[in-house]
C-alpha positions, 0 to 999 in steps of 0.5 A, a space after each residue: 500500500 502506498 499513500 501520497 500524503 503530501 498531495 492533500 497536505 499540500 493542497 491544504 496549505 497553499 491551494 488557498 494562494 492559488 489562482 484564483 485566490 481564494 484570501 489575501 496572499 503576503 505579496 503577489 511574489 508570494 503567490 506565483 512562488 507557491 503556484 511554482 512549488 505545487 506544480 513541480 510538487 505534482 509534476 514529481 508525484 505524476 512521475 512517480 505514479 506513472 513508474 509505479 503503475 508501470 511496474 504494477 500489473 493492473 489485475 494485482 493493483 487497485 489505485 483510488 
């Protein structure tokens, strides 16, 4: 069993200063460098599934 924590902790801690913003960020610097860190953050994370299943036969797997 795996478990990508980081992708709901994440979302909860920046996704509220990104576009569209959903309360007032620090600076707009601020936000376009939060916006920067969850797209390589998931960039990482579909890279990993993506092997993951690759290596996993589909009848011996189950992803939710």
């Amino acid at each position: 069993m795996v478990c990508a924590i980081g992708t709901d902790e994440i979302g909860h801690m920046l996704s509220p200063y990104l576009p569209p913003p959903l309360c007032p960020a620090p600076t707009r610097r601020f936000r376009r460098s939060a916006a920067i860190g969850v797209e390589r953050f998931f960039s990482v994370i579909d890279r990993w599934l993506g092997r993951l299943l690759a290596t996993c036969p589909e009848s011996e797997c189950a992803v939710i």
